[in-house]
C-alpha positions in Angstrom: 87.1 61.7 108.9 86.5 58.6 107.0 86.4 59.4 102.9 85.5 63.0 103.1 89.4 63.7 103.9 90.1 62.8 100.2 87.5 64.8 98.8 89.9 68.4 99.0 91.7 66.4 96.6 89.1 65.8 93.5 86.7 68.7 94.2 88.7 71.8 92.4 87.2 69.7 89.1 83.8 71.7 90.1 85.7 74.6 89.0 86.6 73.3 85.6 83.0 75.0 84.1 83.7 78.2 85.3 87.2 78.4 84.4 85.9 78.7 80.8 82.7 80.5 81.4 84.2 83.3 83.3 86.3 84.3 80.7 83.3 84.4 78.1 80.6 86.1 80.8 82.0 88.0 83.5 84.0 91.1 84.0 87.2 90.3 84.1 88.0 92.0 87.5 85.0 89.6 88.7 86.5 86.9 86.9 89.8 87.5 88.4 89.0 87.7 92.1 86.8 84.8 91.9 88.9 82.6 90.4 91.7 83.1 92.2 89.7 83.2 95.6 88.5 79.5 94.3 91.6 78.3 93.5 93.5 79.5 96.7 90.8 77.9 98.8 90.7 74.4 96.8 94.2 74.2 96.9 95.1 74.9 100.2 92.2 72.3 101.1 93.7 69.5 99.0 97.4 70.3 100.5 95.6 70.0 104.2 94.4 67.0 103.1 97.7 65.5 101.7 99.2 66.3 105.2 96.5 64.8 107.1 96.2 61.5 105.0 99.9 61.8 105.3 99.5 61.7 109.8 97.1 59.0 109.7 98.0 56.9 107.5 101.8 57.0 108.9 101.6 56.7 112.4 102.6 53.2 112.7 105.5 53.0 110.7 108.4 52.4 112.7 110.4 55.0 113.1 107.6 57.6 113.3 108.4 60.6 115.8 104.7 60.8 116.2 103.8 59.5 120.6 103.4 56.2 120.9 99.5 56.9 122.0 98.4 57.7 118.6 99.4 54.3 117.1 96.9 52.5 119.9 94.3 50.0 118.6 91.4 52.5 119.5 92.9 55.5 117.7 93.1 53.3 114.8 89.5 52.2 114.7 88.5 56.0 115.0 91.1 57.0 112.6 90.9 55.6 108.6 94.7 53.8 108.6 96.0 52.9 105.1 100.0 52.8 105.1 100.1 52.2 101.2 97.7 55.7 101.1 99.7 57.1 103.8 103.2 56.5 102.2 101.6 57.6 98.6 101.1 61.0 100.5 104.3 61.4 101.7 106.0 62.4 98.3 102.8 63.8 97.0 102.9 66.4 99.8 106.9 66.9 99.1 106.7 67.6 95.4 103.8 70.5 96.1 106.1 71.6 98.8 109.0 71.9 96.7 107.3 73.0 93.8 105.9 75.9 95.6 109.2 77.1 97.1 110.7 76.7 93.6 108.0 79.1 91.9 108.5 81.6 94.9 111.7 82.0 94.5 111.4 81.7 90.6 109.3 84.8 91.3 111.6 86.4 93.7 114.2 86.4 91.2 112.9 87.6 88.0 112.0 90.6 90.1 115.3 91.0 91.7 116.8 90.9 88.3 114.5 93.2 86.9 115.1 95.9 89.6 119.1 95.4 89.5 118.9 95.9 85.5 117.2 99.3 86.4 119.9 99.8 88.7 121.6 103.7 88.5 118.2 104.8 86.1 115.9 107.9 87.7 113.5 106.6 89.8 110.4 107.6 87.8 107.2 105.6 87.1 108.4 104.9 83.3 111.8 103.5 82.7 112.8 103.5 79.1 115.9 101.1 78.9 117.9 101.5 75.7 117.4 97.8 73.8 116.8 96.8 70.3 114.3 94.0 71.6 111.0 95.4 71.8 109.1 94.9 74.9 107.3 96.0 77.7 106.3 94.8 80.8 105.2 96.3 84.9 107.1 96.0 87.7 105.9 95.5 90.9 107.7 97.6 93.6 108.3 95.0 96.5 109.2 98.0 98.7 110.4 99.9 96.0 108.2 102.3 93.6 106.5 100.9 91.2 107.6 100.9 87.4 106.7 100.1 83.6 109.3 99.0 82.0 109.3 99.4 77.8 112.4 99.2 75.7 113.3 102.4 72.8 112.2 99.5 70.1 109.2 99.1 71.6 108.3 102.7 71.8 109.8 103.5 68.1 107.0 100.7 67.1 104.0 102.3 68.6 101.8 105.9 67.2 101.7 108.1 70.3 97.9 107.1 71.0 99.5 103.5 71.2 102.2 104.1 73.7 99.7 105.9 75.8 97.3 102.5 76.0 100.1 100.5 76.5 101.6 103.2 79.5 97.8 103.1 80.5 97.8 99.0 80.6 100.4 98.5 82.1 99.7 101.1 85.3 96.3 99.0 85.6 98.5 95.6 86.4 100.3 97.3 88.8 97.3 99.3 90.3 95.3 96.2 90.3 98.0 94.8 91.9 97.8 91.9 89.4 101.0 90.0 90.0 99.4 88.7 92.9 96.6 87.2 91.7 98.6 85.7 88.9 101.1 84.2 92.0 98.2 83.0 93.7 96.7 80.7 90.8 100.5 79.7 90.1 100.9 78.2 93.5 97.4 76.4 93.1 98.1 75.0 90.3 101.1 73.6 91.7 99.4 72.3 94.7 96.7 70.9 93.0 97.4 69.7 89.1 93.7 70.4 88.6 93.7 73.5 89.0 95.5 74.3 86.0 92.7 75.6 84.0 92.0 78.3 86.7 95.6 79.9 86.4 95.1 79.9 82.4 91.9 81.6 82.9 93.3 84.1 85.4 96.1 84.7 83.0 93.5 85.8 80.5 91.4 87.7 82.4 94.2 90.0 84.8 94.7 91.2 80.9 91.2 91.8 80.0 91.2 93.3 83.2 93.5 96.0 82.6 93.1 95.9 78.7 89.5 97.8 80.3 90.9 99.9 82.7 93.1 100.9 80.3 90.3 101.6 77.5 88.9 103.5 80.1 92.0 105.9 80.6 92.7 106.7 77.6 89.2 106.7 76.2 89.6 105.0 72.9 89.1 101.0 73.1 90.3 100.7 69.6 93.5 102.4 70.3 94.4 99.7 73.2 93.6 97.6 70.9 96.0 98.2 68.2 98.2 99.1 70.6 98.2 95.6 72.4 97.6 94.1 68.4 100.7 95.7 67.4 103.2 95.0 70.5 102.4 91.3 70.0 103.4 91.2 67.1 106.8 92.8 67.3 107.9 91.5 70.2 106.7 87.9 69.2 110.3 86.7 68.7 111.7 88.2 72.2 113.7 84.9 74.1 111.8 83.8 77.0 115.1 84.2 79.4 114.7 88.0 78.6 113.3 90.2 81.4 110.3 90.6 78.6 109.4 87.3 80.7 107.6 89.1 83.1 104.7 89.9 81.0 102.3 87.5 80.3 100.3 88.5 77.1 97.9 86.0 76.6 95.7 84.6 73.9 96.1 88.3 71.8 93.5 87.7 68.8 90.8 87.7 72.0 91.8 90.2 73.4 91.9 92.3 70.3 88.3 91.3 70.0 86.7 91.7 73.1 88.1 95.1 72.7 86.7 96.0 69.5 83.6 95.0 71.6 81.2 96.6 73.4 82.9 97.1 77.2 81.8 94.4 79.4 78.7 95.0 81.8 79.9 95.3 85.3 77.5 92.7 87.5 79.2 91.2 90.6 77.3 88.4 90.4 76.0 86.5 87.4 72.2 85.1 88.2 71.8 81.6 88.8 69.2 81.0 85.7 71.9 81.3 83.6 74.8 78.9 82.8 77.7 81.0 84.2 75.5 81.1 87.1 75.3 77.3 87.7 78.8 77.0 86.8 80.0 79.9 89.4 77.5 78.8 92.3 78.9 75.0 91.3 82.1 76.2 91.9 80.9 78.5 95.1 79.7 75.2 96.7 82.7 73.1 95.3 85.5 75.3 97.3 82.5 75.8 100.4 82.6 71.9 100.5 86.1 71.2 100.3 86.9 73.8 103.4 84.0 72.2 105.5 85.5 68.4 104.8 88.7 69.5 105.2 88.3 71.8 108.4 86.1 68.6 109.4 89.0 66.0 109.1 91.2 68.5 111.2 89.2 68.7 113.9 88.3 65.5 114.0 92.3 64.3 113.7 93.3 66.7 116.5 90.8 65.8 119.2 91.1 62.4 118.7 95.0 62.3 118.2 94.9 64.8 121.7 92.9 62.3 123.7 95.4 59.5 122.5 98.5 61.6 123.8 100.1 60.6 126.9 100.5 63.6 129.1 
């Protein structure tokens, strides 16, 4: 195992370049999938790692339910032991845990509230609900059908070219099925602090993600564009506790002018001569390294921990 059990821990910092350059160079669908495919793998690495450091470095302690076998003086010469590293890891690991089960079931109920405030309305895609706060958001089903949800305000705000853009944005979330990438990258970031600039970066780009599919429904990029322009800036003063909480709109100005832009070239996968391309292959190798080190430490741990175990 030796170091290479700690690196999990400090390689998701590989990903800082392409956290930025993604947002600039890619599509956002690419963008989006490979950021969050980064950030899931680093962070589940670095909490292996946390539990593994946490094993090791613990096994001695009196009190441990761990066999007596794995505390011998040859497992311990095979094994890195540091009980000031070891203790460090055991709150480290219990904060991600906890803060991981706290953003699940944060997520869990927004949604649940969100369905019972649609409670006794037709079940059709678009649910209008009668409010005087303009907003707008999509629903994912979770078993149940899938819904946007926009307040009359909102709608009385918007040209009917508008409300069509924003109807057509906010199907592409749920198409895309974007509130999972968006969970994803929340999670990372909470297992790995890190990682934070991957789940701002996937927040941008899940909307330039469907701000396109949307341009492309409705075939007019400048009317998504006012239309996202314009329900910013209405709904800008809407509380935060609000069910409006579910939508994320991001940095808007961008938005607005990425979309008064030519559309974005579709290429899976930038080439390496450029600097997206160093930054994404940097990253690439970054996540590849930190599941071979940690997938390493594993096996290592288990077969030498096994042999140590009394049968």
């Amino acid at each position: 195992m030796g170091v290479f059990v700690f690196l999990p821990l400090v390689l998701p910092l590989t990903a800082w370049p392409i956290a930025r350059l993604a947002e600039q160079h890619l599509h956002p669908r690419t963008a989006t999938r490979l950021l969050t495919g980064v950030a899931a793998v680093m962070a589940a690495c670095s909490t292996l790692c946390l539990g593994l450091v946490m094993v090791v470095g613990t096994a001695q302690l009196p009190g441990n339910p761990l066999p007596d076998g794995w505390s011998d003086p040859e497992v311990r010469a095979a094994v890195p032991y540091d009980e000031v590293v070891g203790k460090a890891a055991i709150p480290a690991l219990v904060v991600v845990l906890v803060a991981c089960g706290r953003a699940l079931w944060r997520h869990g109920r927004v949604r649940r509230r969100a369905h019972r405030a649609l409670a006794g309305m037709r079940e059709t895609e678009v649910a209008v609900l009668p409010d005087d706060v303009p907003y707008a958001y999509a629903l994912p089903g979770g078993g149940r059908r899938h819904r946007v949800v926009v307040t009359t305000a909102m709608l009385d705000c918007l040209e009917p070219a508008e409300r069509r853009a924003l109807f057509a944005h906010e199907r592409a979330h749920l198409a895309a099925r974007h509130h999972r990438f968006l969970l994803a990258v929340q999670l990372a970031a909470r297992a790995n602090p890190f990682l934070r600039p991957l789940r701002t970066a996937v927040a941008y780009t899940a909307e330039r993600w469907a701000d396109e599919d949307a341009a492309r429904a409705v075939g007019s990029r400048r009317a998504v564009a006012c239309a996202i322009g314009k329900a910013a800036l209405v709904s800008r003063g809407t509380p935060v506790a609000t069910l409006a909480g579910l939508a994320a709109a991001g940095p808007v100005p961008r938005r607005v002018a990425a979309l008064l832009g030519p559309a974005p070239a579709v290429r899976s996968w930038p080439s390496l001569f450029t600097s997206v391309g160093v930054a994404t292959w940097g990253a690439a190798v970054g996540a590849a390294v930190s599941a071979m080190s940690s997938a390493n430490s594993a096996v290592t741990m288990v077969l030498i921990l096994h042999a140590a175990t009394p049968l």
